[in-house]
N, C-alpha and C positions, 0 to 999 in steps of 0.2 A: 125397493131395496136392491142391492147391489148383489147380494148374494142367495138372495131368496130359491133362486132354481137350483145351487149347487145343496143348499140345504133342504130343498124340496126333496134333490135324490137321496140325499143321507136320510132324513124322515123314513124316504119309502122304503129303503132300504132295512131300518130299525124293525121299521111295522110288522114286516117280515121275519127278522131276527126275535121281534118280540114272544112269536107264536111257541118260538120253543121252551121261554120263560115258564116259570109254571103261574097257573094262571088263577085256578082254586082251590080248595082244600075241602074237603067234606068228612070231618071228623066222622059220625055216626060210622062210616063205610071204612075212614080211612085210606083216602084214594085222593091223589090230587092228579088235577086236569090240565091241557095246557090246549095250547090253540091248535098240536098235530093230531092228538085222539083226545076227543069229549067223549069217550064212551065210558058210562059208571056200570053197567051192567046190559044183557041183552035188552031190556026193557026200557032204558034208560039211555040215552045219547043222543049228547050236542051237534055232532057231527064234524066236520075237519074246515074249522075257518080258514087256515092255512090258504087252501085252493084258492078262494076268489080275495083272500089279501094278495098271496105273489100276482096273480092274473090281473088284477086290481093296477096292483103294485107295479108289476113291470110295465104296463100301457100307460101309468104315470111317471115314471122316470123316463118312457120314451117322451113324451108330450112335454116333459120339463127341460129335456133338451134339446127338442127344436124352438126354435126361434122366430115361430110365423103368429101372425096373429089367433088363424084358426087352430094350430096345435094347444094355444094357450086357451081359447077357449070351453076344446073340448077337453081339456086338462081340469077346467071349475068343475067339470059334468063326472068327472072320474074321479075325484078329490071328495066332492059330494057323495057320492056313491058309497066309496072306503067310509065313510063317515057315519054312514046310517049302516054301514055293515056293524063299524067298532058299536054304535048308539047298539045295536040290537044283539049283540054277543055281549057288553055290558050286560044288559038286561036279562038276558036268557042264562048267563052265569052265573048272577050277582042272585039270583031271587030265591028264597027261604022257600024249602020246601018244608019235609018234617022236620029240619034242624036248618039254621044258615049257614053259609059255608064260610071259609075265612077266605077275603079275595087279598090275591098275592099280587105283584109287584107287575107280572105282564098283563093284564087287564089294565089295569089303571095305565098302563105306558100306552098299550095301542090305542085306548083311546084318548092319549094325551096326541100321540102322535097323529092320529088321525085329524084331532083339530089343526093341529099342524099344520099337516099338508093342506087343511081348506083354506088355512090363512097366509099362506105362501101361493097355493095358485093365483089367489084374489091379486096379488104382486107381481107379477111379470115386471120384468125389463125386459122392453122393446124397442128399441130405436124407429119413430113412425115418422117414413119420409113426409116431408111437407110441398104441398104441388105449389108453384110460387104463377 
């Protein structure tokens, strides 16, 4: 694709933006959660996905814009990563405790975005000289 890397950064860039979105809702408590504080009470906390999306994040939007072979590979290994983070924050948010919660609009985006970015690393443009 031709523009695959510039929409790589825009992705990681969202995934990030997305944490501030809110993310769930837990009627019983009345509290909604977002990717900066998961914490429902002392007893109780997600913890701050935030950290290893931007950390994630920015070592992918570096790798998206170099241009070498091995940046775009270790790019599939960073993309992958963000991907099982979004898979396991889905999961850890999304799941019925004594009551289920209502999932909001930034969960379903990171991990929209998250697929994203695995299917835009798999893309590079590269121009690969040819030895003649």
């Amino acid at each position: 694709m031709k523009y695959s890397q510039q929409i790589g950064i825009l992705a990681a860039l969202l995934l990030i933006f997305s944490c501030f979105m809110p993310w769930i809702e837990i009627p019983y408590l009345n509290k909604t959660l977002n990717g900066i504080d998961g914490r429902v009470n002392n007893n109780i906390t997600f913890g701050k996905p935030i950290i290893l999306y931007a950390f994630f994040g920015v070592l992918s939007i570096l790798f998206f814009s170099i241009s070498k072979i091995w940046a775009k590979r270790t790019n599939i290994f960073i993309c992958f990563i963000i991907l099982c983070l979004a898979i396991k924050n889905y999961i850890l948010f999304s799941i019925c405790r004594p009551e289920c919660p209502v999932i909001k609009v930034g969960l379903y985006l990171s991990l929209f975005l998250a697929i994203a970015m695995q299917i835009l690393a798999l893309l590079p443009k590269i121009k690969l000289e040819t030895k003649a």
